[in-house]
C-alpha positions in Angstrom: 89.7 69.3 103.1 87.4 71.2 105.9 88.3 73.9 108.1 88.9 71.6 110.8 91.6 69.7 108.7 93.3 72.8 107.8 92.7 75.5 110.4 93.2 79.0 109.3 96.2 79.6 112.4 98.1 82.4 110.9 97.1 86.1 110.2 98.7 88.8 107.9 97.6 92.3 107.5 98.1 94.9 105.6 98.6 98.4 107.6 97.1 101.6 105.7 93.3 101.3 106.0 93.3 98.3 108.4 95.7 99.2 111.3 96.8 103.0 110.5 94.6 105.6 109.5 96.1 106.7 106.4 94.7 109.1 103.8 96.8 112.1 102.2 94.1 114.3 102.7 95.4 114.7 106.7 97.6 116.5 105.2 96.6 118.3 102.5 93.9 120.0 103.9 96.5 121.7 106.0 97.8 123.1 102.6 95.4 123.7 100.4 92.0 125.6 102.0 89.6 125.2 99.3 88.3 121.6 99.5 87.9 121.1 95.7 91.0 122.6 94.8 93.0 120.1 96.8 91.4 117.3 95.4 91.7 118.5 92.1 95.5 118.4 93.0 94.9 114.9 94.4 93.1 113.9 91.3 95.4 115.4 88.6 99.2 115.9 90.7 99.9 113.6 93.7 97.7 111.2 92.3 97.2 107.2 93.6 99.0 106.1 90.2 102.1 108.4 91.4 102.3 107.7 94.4 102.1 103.5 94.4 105.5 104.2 92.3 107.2 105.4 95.5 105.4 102.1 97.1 107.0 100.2 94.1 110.9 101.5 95.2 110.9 105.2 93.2 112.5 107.8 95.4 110.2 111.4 96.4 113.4 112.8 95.0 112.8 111.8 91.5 108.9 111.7 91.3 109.1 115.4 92.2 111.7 115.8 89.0 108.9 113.5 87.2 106.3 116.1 88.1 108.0 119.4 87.4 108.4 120.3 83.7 104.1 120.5 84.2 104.0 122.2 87.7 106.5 123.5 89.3 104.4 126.0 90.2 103.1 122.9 93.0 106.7 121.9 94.1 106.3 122.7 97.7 103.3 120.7 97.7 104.5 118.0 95.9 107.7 117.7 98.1 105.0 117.5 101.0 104.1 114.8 100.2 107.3 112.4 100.8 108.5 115.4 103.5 105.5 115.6 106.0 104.5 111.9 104.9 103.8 111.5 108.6 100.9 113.8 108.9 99.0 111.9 106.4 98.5 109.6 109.4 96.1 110.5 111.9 96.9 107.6 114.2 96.0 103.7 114.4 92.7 102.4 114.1 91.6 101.4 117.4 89.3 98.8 117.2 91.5 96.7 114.8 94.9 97.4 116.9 92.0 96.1 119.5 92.0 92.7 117.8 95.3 92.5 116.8 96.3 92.6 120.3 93.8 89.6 121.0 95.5 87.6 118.1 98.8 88.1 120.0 97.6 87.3 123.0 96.5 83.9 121.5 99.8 83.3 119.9 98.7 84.0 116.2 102.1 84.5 114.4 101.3 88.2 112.9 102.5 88.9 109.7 102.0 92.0 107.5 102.3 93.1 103.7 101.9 96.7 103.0 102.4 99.2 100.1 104.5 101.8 101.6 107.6 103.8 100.5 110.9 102.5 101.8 112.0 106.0 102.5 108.9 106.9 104.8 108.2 103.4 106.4 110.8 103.3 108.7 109.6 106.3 111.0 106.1 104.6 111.6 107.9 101.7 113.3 109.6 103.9 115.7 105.9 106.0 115.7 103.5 103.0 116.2 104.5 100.5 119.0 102.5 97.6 117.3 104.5 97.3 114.5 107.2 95.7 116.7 104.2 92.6 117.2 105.1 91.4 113.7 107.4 88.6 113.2 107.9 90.3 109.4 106.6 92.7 107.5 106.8 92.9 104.0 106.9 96.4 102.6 107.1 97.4 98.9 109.3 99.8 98.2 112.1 97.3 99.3 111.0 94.2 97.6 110.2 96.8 94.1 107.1 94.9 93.7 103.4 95.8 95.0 100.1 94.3 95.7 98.4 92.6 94.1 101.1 91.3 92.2 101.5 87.8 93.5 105.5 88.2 93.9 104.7 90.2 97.1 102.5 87.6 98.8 104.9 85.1 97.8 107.8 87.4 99.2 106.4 86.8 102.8 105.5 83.0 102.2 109.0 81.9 101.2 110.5 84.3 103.6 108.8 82.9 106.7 107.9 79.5 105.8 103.8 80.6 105.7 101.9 78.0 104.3 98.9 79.8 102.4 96.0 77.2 103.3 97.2 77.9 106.9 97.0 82.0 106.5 94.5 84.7 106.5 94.8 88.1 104.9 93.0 91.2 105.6 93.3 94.2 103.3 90.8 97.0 102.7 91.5 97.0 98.9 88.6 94.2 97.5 91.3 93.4 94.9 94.5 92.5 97.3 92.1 90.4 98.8 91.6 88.9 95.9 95.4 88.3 94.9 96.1 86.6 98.3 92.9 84.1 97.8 93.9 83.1 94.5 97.5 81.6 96.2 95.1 79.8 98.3 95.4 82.3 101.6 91.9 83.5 103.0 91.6 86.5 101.9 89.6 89.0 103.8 88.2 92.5 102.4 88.4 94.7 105.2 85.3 97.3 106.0 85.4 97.9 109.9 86.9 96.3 113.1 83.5 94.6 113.5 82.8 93.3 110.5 86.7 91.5 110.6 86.5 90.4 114.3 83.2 88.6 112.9 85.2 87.2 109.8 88.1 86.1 112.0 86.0 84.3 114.2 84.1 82.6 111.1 87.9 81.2 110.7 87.9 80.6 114.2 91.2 82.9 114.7 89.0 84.7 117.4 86.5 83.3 119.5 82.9 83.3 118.2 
């Protein structure tokens, strides 16, 4: 089947690292001075692996207690990180809020899948106006499941009655990508808001 036969007419996105700039380093450099000493924390505390288990439906509350018997000398900065969660975001990402408004504007249904705490998701909707553009978003830490485990992906495609060879994902993690293609969704790895209006045209979601 061509591209013609099956156009591409729905787009979901994920939010930290395509719409919202998100990086824990926003806040930590607020906390700790020395550059290499807070990502040593970053590296060896607070790290990824921790953290995708509060995007997988553990509460801040209990991966401080996981955390403690080795550093509670750290607990103020680890209970920053679920407390001033906020300030890990320095704002959207223009240029791709820029073509998400241009989707809308064409009618694209907008759909989005994102690994994000249940506790500390629900203040970015109130924060970020766009979010409200969405007719769903699927977040983690209330399904208990995260990319790129295909449960998620599925999640929003039995939720909203998505057919994958009609749907286009765009994620800045090469792997997520990856999980949504292999369902049968174009899958896009995110890199800038040029290089995805450029890919969103190629699927003829935007104008060439």
């Amino acid at each position: 089947m061509n591209r013609a036969d099956n156009p591409r007419t729905v787009a979901v996105f994920d939010l930290g690292g395509v719409l919202l700039d998100w990086n824990p380093r926003h806040l930590y450099r607020k906390l700790i001075a020395d550059e290499a000493a807070m990502e040593h924390f970053l590296a060896t505390v607070c790290t990824t692996e921790w953290n995708q288990r509060q995007d997988a439906g553990r509460t801040f509350a209990d991966a401080a207690r996981e955390l403690l018997p080795d550093h509670a000398d750290k607990l103020e900065l680890i209970e920053a990180f679920g407390r001033r969660f906020d300030e890990m975001i320095a704002g959207e990402i223009a240029g791709s809020v820029e073509i998400l408004a241009e989707l809308k504007a064409r009618d694209v249904p907008l759909y989005a899948i994102t690994n994000w705490s249940a506790e500390t998701f629900p203040r970015q909707r109130r924060r970020f106006a766009f979010l409200e553009w969405f007719r769903g978003i699927v977040v983690s830490g209330i399904e208990g499941v995260i990319k790129p485990d295909p449960r998620i992906f599925r999640v929003l495609l039995n939720r909203y009655g998505v057919d994958p060879r009609t749907a286009v994902f765009v994620d800045d993690v090469e792997y997520n990508a990856a999980a949504a293609a292999a369902l049968g969704i174009h899958g896009i790895h995110f890199h800038s808001p040029d290089q995805l209006r450029r890919e969103l045209a190629a699927v003829r979601l935007l104008p060439e």
